[in-house]
N, C-alpha and C positions, 0 to 999 in steps of 0.2 A: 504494500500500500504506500504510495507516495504522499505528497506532504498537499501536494494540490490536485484538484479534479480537473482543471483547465488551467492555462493560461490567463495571469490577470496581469493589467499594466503594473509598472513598478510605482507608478505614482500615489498608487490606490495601494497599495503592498506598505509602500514605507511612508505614512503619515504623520508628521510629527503635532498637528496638531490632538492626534489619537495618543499617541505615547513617541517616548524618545529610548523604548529599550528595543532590542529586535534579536530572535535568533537567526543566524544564518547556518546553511549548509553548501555546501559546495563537493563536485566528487570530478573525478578522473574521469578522461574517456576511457584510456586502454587500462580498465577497475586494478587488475588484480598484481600489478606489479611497478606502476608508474611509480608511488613510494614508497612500496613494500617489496616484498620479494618475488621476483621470478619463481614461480615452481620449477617453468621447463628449463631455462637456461642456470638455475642458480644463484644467478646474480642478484647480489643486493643492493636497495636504490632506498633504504633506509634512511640515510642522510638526508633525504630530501625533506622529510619530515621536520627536520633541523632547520633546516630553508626557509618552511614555511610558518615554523613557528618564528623565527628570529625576524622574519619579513615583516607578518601581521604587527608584533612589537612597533617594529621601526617606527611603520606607516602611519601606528594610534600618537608616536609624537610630532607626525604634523598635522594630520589631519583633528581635527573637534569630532574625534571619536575616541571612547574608552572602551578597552576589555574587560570584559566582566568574568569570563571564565572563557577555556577552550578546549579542545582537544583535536591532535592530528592523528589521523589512522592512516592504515596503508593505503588506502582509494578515494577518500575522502575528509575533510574537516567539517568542525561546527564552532562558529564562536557566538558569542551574548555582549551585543554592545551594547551602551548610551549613547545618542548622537544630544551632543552637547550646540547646539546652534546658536544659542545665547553666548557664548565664547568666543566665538567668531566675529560677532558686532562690536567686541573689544577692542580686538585687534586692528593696528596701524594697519592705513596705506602699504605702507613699506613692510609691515609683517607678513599680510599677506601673499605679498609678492615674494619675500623671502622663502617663506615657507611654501610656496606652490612651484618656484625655480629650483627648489631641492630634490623634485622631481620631475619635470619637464623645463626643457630650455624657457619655451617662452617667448613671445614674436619680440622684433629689434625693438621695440618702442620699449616696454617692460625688461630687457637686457640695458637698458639706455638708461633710463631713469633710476636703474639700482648702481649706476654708475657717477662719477663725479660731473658726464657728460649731461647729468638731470640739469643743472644749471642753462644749458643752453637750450633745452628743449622751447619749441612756441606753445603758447595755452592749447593749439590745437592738439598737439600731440600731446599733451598732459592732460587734457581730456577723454582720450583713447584712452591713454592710462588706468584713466578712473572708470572707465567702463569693463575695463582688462580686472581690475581689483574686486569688483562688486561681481563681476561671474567668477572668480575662484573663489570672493568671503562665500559663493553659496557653494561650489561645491567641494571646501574645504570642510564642510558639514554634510556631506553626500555620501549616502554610504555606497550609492553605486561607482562610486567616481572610484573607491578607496580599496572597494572590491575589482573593480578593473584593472588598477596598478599594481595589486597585491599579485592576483592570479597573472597577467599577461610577465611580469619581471618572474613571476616564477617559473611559467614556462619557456621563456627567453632562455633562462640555465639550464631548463633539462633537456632542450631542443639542441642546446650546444654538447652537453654533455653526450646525448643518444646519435648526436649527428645524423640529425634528421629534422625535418620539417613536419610542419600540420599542429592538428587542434590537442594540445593536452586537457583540457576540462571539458566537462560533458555539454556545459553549456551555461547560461547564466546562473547565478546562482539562486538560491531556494528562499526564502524572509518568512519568517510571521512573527509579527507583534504581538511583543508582551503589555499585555493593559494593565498589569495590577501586580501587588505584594508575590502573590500566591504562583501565578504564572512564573516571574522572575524566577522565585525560588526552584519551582518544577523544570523549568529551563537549562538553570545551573548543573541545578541535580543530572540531569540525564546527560549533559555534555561530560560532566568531571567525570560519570561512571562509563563512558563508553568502554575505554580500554577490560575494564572489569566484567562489563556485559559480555564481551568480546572472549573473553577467554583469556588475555594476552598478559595480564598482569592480577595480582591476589591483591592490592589493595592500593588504599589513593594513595600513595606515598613510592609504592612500586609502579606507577600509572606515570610513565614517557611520555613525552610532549604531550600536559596538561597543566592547566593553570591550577588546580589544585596543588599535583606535584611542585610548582614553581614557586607557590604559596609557601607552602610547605620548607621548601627549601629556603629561601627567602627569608621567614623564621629562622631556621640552624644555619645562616650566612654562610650559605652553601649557594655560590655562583658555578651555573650552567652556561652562560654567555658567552665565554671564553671559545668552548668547543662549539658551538649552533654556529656564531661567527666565524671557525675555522672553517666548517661547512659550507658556509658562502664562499670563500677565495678560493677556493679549489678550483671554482669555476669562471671565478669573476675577470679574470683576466683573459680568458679564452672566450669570456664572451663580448668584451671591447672589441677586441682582433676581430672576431667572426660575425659578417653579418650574416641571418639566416634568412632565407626568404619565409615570404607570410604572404596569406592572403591579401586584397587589395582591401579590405575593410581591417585588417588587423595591421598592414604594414602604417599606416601614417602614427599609429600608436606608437607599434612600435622605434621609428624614426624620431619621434619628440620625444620618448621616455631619457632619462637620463642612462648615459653608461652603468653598468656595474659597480663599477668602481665609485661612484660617484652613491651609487643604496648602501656603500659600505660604512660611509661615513656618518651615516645616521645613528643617533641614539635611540636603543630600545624605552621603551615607553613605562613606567613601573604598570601594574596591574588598577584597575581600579581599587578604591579603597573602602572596604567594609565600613558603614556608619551606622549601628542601628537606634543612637541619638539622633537619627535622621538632620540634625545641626547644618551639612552639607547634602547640598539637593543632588549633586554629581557625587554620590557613593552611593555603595548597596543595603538597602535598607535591614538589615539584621546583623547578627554578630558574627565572625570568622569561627567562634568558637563553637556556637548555635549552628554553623552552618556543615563544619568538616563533620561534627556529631550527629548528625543526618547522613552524608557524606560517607563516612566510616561504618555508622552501623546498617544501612542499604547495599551497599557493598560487599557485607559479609552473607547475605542470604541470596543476591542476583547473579554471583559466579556461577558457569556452568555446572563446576563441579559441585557447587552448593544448593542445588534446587531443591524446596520443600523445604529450606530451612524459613525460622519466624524470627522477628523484632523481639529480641530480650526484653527492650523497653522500647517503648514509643518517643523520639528523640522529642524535645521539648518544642521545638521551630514549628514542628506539623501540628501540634495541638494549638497553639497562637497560632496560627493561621487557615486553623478550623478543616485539615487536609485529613482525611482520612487514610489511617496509615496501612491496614489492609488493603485498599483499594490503591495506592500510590503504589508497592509493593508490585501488585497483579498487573499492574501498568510499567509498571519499571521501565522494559525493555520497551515499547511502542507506545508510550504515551502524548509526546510532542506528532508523532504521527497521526495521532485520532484527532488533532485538528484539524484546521484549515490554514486560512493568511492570519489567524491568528489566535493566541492563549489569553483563557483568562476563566475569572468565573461567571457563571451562567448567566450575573446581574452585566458583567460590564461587556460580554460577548452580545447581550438585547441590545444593550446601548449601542455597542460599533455597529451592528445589525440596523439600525434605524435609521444611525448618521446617512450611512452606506446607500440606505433605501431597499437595503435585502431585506426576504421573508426570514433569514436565519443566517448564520454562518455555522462550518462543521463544525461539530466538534460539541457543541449544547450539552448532550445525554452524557458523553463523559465527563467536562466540568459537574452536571448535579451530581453524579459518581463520584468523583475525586474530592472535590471542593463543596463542602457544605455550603458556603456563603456566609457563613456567621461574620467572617471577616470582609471589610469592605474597601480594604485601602486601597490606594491609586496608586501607584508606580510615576511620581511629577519629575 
């Protein structure tokens, strides 16, 4: 079962006036070995995993987008952003430009004016400018913009590395909005426990490129960044040298993207940051301790080899947010997929239902399942 029944526009997919959180999924076209393993030939493409974890990082420190959790598997990833838009209206002239020429050159006007050559510009072309600044302030809050750079630079490296051309992702990627407390939380949850669902790892702390694990880590100042980034150079200089051919819709992309060398110099992004002071409207509203205690004790009953086992206790997070833990449980593994373009509880799924001018959206019958509704918060 996929995540959508049809095709919808992205416009209608990522609405920031509906909510600013959203999960994404994104997968491989050739599924079973792009960053995982070859069966038939053997070869490992593991590292790439590396890649795309250290990439997403980068990108969250320029773009007005934060991570909230992730996970990379062999054919696919998932992350849980906040698109932060109101951050963006902060920002100088001059930042946004800085920060948008960190990944694309940028026509000569906008190369000119980040220069000491600004001085001689005429108002006309300082008004180009300003028109050049106001279409990156939007889509430096874009999350398709950031999923474009993310995916096309990673397949630029494995296109060099395979020496070979063509499409490495399936295709766009996947979104549903998160509207509320309870949604966010079901979100996280099912992203941190991929690996665990998977088979691939016994718990979140042995769970490889995930933001739990990095969390985790993080805590016992234990840096990973070191090796992810060694991951990148391997390739990054063979990918200056090498231009690859591309389709005529992918190549101007890929021609404006910056060199390799040039994503290398980016700094990763820390994680967003647990507030369940809610104090800070850009953090995650409950506690990291609340959360891994979820986390850890779901974990130990959804491993393969653990099926049939029950919750010792009921982690505290699910009862404050009125989640039934039997039923979250029985859902573990396919629960983001019984929706639609979007999570939430049954109250605030009516409500995007009505905005929308739809009879329903999927996904109804299992929020009354999962999510009592006793809890009514908004995800702001």
């Amino acid at each position: 079962m996929g995540y959508f029944h049809m095709t919808m526009p992205r416009s209608s997919l990522v609405s920031l006036s509906d909510t600013p959180w959203y999960h994404v999924v994104c997968r491989c076209v050739r599924r079973a070995y792009l960053c995982g393993e070859d069966t038939v030939t053997g070869m490992s493409f593991e590292h790439r995993r590396g890649w795309i974890e250290t990439r997403m990082r980068k990108l969250a420190s320029v773009f007005a987008i934060d991570i909230a959790a992730y996970s990379v598997m062999s054919n696919h990833y998932h992350l849980v952003v906040r698109i932060d838009e109101e951050r963006t209206r902060g920002w100088s002239d001059e930042e946004v430009l800085q920060r948008w020429t960190q990944l694309f050159t940028g026509p000569l006007f906008v190369q000119r004016y980040l220069t000491d050559a600004r001085s001689e510009m005429s108002d006309s072309e300082l008004d180009r400018v300003g028109q050049w600044v106001e279409l990156y302030r939007r889509r430096l809050c874009d999350l398709s913009w950031m999923m474009r750079v993310l995916n096309e630079s990673i397949a630029r490296m494995a296109n060099v590395e395979d020496n070979c051309t063509g499409r490495f992702w399936e295709g766009r990627f996947k979104s549903q909005a998160l509207l509320d407390e309870q949604a966010l939380l079901t979100a996280m949850a099912y992203v941190d426990l991929n690996p665990i669902r998977a088979g691939i790892a016994e718990t979140p702390e042995g769970s490889r490129h995930t933001s739990v694990k990095q969390r985790i880590d993080d805590l016992s100042n234990i840096s990973v960044e070191k090796k992810t980034i060694d991951s990148d150079i391997e390739v990054s200089e063979l990918t200056d040298l090498k231009q690859h051919s591309a389709s005529t819709r992918e190549r101007s992309l890929v021609l404006n993207l910056r060199k390799e060398s040039v994503f290398q110099k980016l700094k990763q992004s820390p994680l967003l940051p647990f507030e369940p002071t809610c104090s800070l409207s850009a953090g995650i509203p409950f506690s990291f301790d609340d959360y891994f205690e979820l986390v850890d004790c779901v974990g130990r009953v959804i491993h393969p080899n653990k099926c049939g086992c029950i919750l010792e206790k009921t982690p505290a997070i699910l009862t404050r947010l009125g989640i039934d833990a039997d039923v979250f449980i029985d859902y573990a593994g396919h629960l983001l997929k019984e929706f639609g373009c979007a999570v939430g509880t049954p109250e605030k799924l009516v409500e995007l239902a009505a905005v929308r001018q739809k009879r329903y959206l999927r996904g109804i019958s299992t929020a009354r399942a999962v999510f009592d509704g006793k809890m009514k918060v908004a995800v702001g």
